[in-house]
KOLTIFI-110942 format. One line per 4 residues: number of its first residue (from 0); their letters; for each residue x negated, y negated, z negated of C-alpha. Coordinates in pm, whole numbers, always signed. Layout:
N
NUM) a) X,Y,Z  ...;
***
This chain:
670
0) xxxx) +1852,+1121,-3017  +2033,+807,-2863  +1774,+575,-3025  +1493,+794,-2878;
4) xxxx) +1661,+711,-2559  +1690,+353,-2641  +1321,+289,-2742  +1240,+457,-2459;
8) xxxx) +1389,+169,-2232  +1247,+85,-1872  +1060,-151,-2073  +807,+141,-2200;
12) xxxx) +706,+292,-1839  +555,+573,-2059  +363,+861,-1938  +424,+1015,-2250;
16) xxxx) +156,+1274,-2310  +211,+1464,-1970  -128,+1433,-1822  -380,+1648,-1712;
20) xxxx) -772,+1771,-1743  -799,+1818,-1401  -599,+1645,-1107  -636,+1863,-872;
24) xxxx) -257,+1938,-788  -299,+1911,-1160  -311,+2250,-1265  -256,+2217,-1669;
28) xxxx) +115,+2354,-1710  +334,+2131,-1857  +496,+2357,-2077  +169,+2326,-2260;
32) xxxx) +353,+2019,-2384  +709,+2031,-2340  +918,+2270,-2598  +1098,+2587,-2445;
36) xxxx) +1399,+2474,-2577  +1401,+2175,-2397  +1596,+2049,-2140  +1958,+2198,-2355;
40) xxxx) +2152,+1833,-2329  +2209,+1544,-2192  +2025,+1350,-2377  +1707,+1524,-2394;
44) xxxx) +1686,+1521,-1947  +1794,+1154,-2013  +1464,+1083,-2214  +1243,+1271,-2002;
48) xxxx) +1379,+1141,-1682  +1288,+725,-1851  +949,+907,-1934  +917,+981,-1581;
52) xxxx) +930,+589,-1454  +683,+453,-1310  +800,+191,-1044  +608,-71,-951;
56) xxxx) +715,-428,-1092  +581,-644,-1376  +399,-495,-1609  +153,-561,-1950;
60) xxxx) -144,-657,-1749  -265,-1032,-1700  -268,-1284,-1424  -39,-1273,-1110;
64) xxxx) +106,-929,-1228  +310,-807,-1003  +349,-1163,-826  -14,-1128,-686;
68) xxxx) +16,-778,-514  +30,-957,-216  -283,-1100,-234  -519,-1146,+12;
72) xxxx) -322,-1086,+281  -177,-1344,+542  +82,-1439,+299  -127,-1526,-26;
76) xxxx) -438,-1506,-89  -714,-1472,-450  -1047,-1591,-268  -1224,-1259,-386;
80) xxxx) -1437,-1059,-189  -1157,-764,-101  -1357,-443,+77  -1069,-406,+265;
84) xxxx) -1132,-713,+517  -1515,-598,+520  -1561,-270,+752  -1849,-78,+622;
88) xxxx) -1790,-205,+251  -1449,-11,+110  -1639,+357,+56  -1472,+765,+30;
92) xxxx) -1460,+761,-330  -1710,+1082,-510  -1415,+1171,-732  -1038,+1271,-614;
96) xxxx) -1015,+859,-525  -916,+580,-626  -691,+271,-528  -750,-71,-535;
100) xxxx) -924,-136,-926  -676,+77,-1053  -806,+331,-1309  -549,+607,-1237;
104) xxxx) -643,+839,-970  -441,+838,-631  -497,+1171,-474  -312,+1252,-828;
108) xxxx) -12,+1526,-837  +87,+1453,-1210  +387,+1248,-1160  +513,+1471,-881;
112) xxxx) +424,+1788,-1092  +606,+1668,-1366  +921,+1637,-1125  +848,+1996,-1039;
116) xxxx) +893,+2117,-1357  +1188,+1928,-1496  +1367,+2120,-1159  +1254,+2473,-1241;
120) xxxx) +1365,+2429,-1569  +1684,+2235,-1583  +1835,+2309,-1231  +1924,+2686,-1337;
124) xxxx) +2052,+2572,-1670  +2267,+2302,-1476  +2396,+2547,-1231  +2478,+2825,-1560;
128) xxxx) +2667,+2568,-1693  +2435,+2550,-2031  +2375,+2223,-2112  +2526,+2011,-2341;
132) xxxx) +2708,+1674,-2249  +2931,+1446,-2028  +2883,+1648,-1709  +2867,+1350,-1445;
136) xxxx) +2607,+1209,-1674  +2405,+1550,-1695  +2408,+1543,-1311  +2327,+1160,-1286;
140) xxxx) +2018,+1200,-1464  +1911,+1522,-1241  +1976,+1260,-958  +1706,+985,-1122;
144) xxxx) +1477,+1256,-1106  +1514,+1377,-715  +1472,+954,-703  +1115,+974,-900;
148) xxxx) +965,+1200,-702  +1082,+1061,-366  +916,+756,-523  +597,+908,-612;
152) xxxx) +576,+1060,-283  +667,+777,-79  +346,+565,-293  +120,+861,-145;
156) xxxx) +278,+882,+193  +208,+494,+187  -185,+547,+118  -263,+861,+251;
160) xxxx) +38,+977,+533  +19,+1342,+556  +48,+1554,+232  +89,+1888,+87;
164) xxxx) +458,+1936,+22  +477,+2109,-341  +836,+2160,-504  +739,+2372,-765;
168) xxxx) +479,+2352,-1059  +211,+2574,-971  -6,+2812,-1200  -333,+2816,-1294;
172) xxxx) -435,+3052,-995  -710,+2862,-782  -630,+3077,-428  -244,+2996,-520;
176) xxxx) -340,+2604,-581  -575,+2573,-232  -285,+2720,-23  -51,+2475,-162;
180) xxxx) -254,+2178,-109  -259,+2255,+248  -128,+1889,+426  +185,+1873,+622;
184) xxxx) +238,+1612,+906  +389,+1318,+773  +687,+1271,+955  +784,+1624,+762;
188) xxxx) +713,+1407,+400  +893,+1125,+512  +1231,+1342,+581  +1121,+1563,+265;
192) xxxx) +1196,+1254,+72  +1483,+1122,+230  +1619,+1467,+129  +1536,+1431,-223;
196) xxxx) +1672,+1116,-203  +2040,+1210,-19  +2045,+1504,-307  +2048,+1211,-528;
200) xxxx) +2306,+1015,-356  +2515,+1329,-462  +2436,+1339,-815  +2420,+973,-914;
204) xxxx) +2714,+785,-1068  +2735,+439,-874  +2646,+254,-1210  +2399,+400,-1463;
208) xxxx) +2512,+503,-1773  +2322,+238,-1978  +2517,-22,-1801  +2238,-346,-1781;
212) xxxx) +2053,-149,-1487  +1762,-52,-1681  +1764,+253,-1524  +1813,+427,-1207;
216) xxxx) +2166,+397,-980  +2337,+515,-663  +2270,+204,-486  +1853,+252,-569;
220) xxxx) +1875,+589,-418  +2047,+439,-111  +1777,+127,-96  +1462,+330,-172;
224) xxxx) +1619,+586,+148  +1642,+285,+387  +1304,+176,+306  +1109,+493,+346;
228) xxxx) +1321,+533,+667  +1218,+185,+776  +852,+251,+709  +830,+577,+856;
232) xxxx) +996,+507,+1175  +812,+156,+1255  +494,+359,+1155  +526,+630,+1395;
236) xxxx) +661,+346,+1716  +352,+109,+1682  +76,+358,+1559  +240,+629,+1846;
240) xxxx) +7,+847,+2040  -286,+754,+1773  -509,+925,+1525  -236,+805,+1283;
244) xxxx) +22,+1067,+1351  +62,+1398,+1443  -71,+1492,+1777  -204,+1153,+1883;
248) xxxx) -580,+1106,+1979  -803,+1187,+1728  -559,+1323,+1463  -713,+1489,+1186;
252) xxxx) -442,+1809,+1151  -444,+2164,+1387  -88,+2171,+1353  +180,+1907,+1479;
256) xxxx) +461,+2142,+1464  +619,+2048,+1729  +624,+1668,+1690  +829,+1431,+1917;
260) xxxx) +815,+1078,+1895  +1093,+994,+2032  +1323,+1238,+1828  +1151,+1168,+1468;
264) xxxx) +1158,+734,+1549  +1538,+726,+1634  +1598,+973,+1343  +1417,+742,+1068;
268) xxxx) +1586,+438,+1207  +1934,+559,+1217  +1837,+677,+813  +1729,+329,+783;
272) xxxx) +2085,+181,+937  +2294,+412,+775  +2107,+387,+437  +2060,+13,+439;
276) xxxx) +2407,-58,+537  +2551,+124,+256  +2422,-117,+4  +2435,-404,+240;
280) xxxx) +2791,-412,+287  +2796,-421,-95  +2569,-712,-146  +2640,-943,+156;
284) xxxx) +2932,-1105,-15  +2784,-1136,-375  +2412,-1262,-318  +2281,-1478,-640;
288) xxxx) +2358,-1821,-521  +2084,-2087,-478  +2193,-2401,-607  +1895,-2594,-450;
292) xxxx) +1790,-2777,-746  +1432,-2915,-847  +1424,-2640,-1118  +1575,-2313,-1148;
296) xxxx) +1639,-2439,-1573  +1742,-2682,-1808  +1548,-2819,-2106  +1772,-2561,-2266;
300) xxxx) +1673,-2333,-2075  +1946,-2239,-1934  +1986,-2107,-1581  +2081,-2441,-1284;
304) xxxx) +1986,-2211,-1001  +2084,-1820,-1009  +1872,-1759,-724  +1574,-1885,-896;
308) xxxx) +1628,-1703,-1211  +1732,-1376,-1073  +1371,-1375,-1071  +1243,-1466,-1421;
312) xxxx) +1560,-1437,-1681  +1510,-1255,-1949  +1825,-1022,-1834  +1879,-939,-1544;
316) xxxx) +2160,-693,-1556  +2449,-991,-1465  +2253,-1025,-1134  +2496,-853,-859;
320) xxxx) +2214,-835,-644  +1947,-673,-897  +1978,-302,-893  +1679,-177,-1096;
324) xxxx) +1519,-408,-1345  +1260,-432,-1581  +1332,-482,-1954  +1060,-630,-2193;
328) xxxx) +1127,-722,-2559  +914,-817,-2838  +1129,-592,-3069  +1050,-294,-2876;
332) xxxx) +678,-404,-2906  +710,-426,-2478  +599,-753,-2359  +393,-936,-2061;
336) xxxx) +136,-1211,-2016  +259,-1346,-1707  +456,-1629,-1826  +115,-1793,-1998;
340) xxxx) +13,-1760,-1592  +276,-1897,-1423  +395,-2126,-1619  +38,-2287,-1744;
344) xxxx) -166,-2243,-1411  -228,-2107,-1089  -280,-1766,-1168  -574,-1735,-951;
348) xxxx) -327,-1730,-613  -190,-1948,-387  +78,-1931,-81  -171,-1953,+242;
352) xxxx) -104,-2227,+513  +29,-2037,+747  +294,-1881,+480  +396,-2250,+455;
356) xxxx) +439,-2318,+794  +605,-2040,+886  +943,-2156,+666  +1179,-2346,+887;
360) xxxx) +1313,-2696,+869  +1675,-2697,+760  +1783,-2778,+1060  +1681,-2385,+1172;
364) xxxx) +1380,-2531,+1378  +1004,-2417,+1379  +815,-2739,+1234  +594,-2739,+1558;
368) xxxx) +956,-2765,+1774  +1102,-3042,+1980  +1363,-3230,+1707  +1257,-3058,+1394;
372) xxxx) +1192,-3325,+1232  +850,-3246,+1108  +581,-3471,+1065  +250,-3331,+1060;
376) xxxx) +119,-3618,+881  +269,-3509,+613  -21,-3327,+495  -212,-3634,+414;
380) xxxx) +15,-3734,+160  +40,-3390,-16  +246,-3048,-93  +570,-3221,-230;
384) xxxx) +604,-3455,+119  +479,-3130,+360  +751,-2919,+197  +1017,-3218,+331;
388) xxxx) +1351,-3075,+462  +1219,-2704,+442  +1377,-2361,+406  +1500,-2370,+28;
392) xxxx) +1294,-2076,-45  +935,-2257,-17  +1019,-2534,-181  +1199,-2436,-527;
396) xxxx) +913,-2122,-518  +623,-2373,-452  +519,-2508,-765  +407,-2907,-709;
400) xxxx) +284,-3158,-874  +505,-3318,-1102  +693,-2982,-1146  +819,-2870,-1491;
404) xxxx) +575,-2610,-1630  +780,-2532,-1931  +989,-2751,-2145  +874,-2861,-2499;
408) xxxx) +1096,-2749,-2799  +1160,-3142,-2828  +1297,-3147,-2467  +993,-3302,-2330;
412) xxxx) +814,-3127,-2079  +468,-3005,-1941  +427,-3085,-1567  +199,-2948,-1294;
416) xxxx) -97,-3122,-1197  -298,-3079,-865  -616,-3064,-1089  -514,-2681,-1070;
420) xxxx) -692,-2614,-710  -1017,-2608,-943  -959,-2410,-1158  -1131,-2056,-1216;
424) xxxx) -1009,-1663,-1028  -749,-1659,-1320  -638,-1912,-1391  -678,-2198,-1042;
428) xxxx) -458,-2217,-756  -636,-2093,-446  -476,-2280,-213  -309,-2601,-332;
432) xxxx) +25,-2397,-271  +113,-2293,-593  +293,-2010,-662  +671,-2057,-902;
436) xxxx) +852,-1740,-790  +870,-1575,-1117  +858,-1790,-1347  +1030,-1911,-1656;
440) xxxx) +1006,-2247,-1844  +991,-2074,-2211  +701,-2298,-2437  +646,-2013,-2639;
444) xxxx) +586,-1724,-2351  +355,-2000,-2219  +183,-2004,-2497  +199,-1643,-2654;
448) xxxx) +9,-1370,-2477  +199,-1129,-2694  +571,-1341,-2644  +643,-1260,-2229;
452) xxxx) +1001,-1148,-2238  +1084,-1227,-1886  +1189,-909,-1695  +1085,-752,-1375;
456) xxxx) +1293,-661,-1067  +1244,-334,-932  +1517,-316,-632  +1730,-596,-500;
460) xxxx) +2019,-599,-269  +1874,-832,-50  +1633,-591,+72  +1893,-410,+239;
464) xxxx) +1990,-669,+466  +1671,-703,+591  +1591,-330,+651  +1954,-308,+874;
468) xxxx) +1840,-599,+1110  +1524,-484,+1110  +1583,-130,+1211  +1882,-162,+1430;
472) xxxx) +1688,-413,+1636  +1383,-215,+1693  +1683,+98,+1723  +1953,-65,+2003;
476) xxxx) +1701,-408,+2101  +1976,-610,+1989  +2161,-825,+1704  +2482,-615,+1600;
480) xxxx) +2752,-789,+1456  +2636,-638,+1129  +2289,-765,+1147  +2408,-1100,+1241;
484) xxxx) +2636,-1083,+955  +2360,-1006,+737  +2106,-1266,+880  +2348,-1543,+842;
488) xxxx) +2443,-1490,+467  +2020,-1493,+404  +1971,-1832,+589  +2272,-1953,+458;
492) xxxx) +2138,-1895,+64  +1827,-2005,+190  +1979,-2373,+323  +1894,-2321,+647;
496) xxxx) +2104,-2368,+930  +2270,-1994,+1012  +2176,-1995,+1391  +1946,-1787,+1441;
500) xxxx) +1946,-1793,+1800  +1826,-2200,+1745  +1537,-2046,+1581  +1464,-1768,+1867;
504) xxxx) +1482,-2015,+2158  +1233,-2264,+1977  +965,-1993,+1863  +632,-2030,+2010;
508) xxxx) +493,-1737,+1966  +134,-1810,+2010  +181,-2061,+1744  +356,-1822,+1520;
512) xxxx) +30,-1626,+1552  -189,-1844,+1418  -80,-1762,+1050  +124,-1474,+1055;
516) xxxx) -25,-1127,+1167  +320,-971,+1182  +339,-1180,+1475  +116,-892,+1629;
520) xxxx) +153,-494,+1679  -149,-286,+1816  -298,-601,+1897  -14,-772,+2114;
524) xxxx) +235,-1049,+2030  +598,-895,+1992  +928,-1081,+2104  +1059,-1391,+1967;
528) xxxx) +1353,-1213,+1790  +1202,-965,+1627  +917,-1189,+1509  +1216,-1374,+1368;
532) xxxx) +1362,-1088,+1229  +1002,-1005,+1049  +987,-1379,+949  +1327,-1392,+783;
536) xxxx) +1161,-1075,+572  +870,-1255,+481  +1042,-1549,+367  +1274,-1367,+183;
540) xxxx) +1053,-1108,+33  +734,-1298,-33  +545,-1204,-370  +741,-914,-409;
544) xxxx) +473,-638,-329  +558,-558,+19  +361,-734,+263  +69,-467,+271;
548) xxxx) +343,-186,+364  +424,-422,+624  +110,-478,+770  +12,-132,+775;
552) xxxx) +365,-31,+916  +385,-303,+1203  +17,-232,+1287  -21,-579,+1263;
556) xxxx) -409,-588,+1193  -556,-472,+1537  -659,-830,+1674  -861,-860,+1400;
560) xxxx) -1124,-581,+1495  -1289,-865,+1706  -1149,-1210,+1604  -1189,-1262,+1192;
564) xxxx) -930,-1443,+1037  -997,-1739,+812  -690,-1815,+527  -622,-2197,+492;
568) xxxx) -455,-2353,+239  -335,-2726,+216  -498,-3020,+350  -752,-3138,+130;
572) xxxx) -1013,-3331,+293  -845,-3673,+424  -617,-3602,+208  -428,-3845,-98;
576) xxxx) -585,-3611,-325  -920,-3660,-189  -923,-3966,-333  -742,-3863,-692;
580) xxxx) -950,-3568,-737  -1316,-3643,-657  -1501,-3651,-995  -1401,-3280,-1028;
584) xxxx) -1498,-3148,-649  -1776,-2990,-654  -1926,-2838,-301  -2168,-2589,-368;
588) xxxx) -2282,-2291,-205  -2314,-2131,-567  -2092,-2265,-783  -1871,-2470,-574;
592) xxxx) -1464,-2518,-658  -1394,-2662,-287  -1464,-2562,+59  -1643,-2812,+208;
596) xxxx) -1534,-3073,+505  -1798,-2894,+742  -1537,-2611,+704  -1261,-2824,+869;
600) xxxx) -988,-3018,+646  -802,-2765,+498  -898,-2565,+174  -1029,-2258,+245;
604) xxxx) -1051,-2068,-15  -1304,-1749,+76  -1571,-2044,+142  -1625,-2224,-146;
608) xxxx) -1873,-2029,-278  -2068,-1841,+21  -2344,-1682,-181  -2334,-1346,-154;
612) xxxx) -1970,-1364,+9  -1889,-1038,+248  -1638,-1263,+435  -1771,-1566,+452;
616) xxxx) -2063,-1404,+643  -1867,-1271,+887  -1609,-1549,+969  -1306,-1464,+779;
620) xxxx) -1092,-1146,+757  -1220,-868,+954  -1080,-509,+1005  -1092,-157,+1123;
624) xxxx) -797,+85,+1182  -944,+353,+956  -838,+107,+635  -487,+204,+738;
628) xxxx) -472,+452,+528  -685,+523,+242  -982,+804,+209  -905,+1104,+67;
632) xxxx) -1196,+1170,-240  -1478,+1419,-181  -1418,+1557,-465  -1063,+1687,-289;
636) xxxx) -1264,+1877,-66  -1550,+2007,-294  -1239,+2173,-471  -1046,+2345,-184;
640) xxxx) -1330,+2410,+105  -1368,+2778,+203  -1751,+2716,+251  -1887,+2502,+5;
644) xxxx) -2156,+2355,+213  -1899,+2278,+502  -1604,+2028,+327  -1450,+2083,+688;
648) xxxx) -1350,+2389,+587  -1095,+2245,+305  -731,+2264,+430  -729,+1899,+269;
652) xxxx) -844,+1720,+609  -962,+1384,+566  -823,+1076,+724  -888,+886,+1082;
656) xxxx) -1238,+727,+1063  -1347,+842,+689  -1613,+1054,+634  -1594,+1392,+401;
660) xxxx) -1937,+1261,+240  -1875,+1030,-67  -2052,+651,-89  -1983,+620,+313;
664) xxxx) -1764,+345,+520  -1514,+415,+787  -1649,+476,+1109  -1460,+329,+1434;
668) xx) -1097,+476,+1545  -880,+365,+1800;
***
């Protein structure tokens, strides 16, 4: 049994069989597949708790991975045509729906069913005292599982905000399945799962028991709490007294139960400040340090900058500020492509412009201030002079020209060229701004699909930080002595100049706006400290899959209904690589690898081929409130409506400005 549980690493992020013919509140019992006698020791819930991951991080798929799930977005962009900037274009699904080009299906209870049943049939065993093993490790791995499904539910509150609370596997009985899949307002799931997630806090040992962090600890419990807690609160100040939550205008639900703003924001952000602190405290002291150099390894490759490997070694677990981690190995037959992206090209990405710009100089001044030291003309001569005395964290995640690649086995080494801004959707750079964060200098995973050994983070400490100055600003309207605590030891990695209040009294903030939406909620420009606040998360957190949440949570899209956004990328035209780079530019409506110079100087990268191009047509980004949250499938409804011809009638009421008829667009909502 222990090398069951070893193949069955993080690595594997198995379903392992436990799926369903019909995902409505999936209604095939699991003990279809699961043995009676089941759940009897330790080692058996430690196996099916692994079987049960299913975090979001690197995984077996090509390109970005998990570095591009911030694409197209203000932060990085692909250049494809994404429905979501085009209202009219992203449709209600006909089946139970989808996200993004996913093939799983979202408005999917599996993962949370399987949860369900691992409680109803371990918890009595656990409290009779029946099964077999070291106790505290019998109740840590109870623990990961409260932590799964407040993870699974937290990815649905994220898409769809209210839900049907279910906490126990449901039979086969159709009335029994439509009364369950009635949804509850979703300030109700957001304190469901901090629940689950404080029950786990009890149960979990502070370090997991396969000591390397492969799997599931006190600390993630603690993170994954401050960041629902963060979300949820933020979500219900900026979209208050909207269709968006319960009561506002327009809000889908009959029942707000007694909903109060005020009570249900200050509760979520003192869970995100109590939460956040807990693991901040622990991490403040023992970030991975950033040694600043050109390269984050040697030509033996061997780590020179901790900070820049945390993000690409091959193990993670001596990382003090890694808490959950990824393991891949070609042993275990568990590997990744994204090494032969990063490392050899582009990866069809690339940061935007106003990402850039929005890193400070060293000396803790916006570039645009009085003193910074920046010169614009910078530009013309290229990436490596524009990124000149800048925030740490741009430049040694940037990757330039004349940057390592990957080293040779002779020592020698391949270096990046420009060239890469014409390069295809996989394998170009969008923007000029190439995109390192993540990546290792291994020839052989650069070469190997099959070979990708570099892990994946999951949770890091630094997060923490960033939800405690985040939340007790927006909670007291000031810096603490925590927060500033916190905010110094970031900009202090980051080789920036620790005073922040520099940075506050310089901000402009309609300059700030120009590239950065979270300079905006519903539509207006925020404060200068709390944009600072959001831009020390960006910087930190950038290609680490949570700008979207961000976004969504800050309402930071409104000023776009009207006034389309248009993603720039590095100066091009004018430019020293102009010049270097002609006999492969090619401006074409059709087939084109370069915006052209009627377009203005910079690349921009959703107009170099405007055939057929959604938002091209219609000047840039573009966006209406309804993509805030997802649409529910019609196939939900055909399922659970009392009248068949009436989808109305389903308990399962569909979101602000989506239709119940399948194949339609979102209609306007304020």
């Amino acid at each position: 049994m222990k090398r069951y549980i070893q193949l069955f690493t993080l690595g594997a992020f198995l379903v392992g069989g436990l799926t369903s013919c019909n995902d409505f509140l999936d209604r095939e019992p699991l003990d279809k597949v699961t043995p009676e006698n089941f759940f009897s020791s330790e080692e058996e819930l430690a196996a099916y708790a692994i079987n049960n991951y299913n975090f979001e991080t690197v995984d077996g798929s090509y390109g970005l991975n998990f570095f591009g799930k911030d694409n197209d977005t203000d932060n990085q962009v692909s250049g494809g045509n994404n429905s979501f900037w085009v209202p009219g274009n992203k449709k209600v699904p006909s089946d139970e729906g989808y996200w993004s080009s996913s093939s799983s299906k979202q408005w999917s209870w599996r993962n949370i069913r399987s949860c369900n049943y691992f409680f109803e049939q371990v918890l009595p065993r656990y409290e009779a005292g029946s099964i077999l093993g070291n106790h505290d490790n019998v109740k840590h791995y109870i623990g990961e599982m409260y932590v799964i499904r407040a993870y699974n539910y937290y990815k649905m509150l994220l898409r769809y905000g209210d839900l049907p609370i279910v906490e126990v596997p449901l039979p086969d009985i159709q009335e029994d399945l439509v009364a369950a899949s009635e949804r509850q307002p979703r300030n109700k799931v957001a304190r469901f799962i901090i629940e689950d997630l404080k029950r786990a806090q009890e149960l979990l040992l502070d370090k997991s028991p396969d000591g390397k962090k492969n799997r599931i600890s006190k600390n993630v419990a603690y993170l994954l709490h401050a960041r629902v807690a963060l979300f949820e609160a933020t979500w219900e100040k900026y979209h208050r007294g909207t269709a968006f939550v319960p009561g506002g205008t327009g809000w889908p639900g009959k029942d707000s139960q007694g909903y109060n703003a005020d009570t249900e924001i200050n509760y979520f952000l003192d869970e995100a400040m109590s939460a956040s602190k807990v693991v901040g405290d622990q991490m403040v002291d023992v970030l991975a340090e950033n040694t600043d150099t050109p390269e984050g390894m040697n030509a033996s490759l061997e780590s020179i900058n901790p900070y820049y490997t945390m993000f690409c070694d091959e193990d993670m677990s001596g990382y003090d500020e890694v808490l959950l981690w990824k393991q891949f190995s070609v042993e275990m037959n568990v590997t990744n492509n994204l090494q032969m992206e990063l490392e050899r090209n582009g990866a069809g990405s690339g940061w935007t412009r106003g990402m850039v710009n929005s890193f400070l100089m060293r000396n803790g001044l916006p570039i645009y201030a009085s003193g910074s030291g920046y010169d614009p003309n910078w530009e013309v001569e290229g990436v490596n002079k524009t990124l000149t005395d800048r925030d740490s964290r741009i430049v040694i995640f940037t990757k330039k020209p004349g940057d390592v690649n990957y080293y040779n086995a002779d020592g020698t080494s391949d270096v990046s060229k420009i060239d890469l801004i014409f390069g295809d959707s996989q394998t170009g750079t969008t923007t000029g701004y190439i995109i390192k964060k993540g990546k290792h200098y291994s020839p052989v995973m650069a070469n190997d699909h099959s070979q990708g050994t570099s892990g994946g983070i999951v949770f890091r400490g630094a997060e923490a930080l960033l939800i405690y100055m985040e939340a007790s600003y927006e909670k007291n309207g000031n810096i603490d002595a925590t927060a500033d605590k916190y905010w110094r030891a970031l900009r202090t990695r980051a080789k920036v100049d620790p005073d922040y209040n520099k940075t506050i009294a310089a901000t402009d903030m309609m300059k700030e706006a120009e590239g950065d939406f979270g300079a905006y909620s519903h539509g207006q420009l925020i404060d200068a400290t709390l944009y600072n606040i959001r831009r020390e998360r960006r910087n930190e957190l950038c290609a680490e899959a949570l700008r979207w949440e961000d976004l969504k949570r800050w309402r930071a899209l409104d000023q776009l209904k009207d006034t389309p956004f248009r993603p720039q990328g590095m100066l091009y035209w004018g430019s020293v690589y102009e010049e270097q780079t002609k006999d492969k530019c090619i401006v074409d409506p059709a087939k084109g690898n370069m915006s052209p110079e009627s377009s203005g100087p910079y690349i921009y990268p959703y107009e170099k081929i405007t055939v057929n191009n959604d938002i091209y047509n219609q000047g840039g980004f573009k966006f209406t409130p309804a993509h805030y949250l997802e649409p529910i499938g019609a196939a939900v409804f055909r399922q659970t409506a009392a009248n068949a011809d009436d989808f109305t009638s389903s308990n399962v009421y569909q979101n602000p400005g989506w239709s119940y008829e399948a194949n339609t667009g979102a209609m306007n909502v304020e």
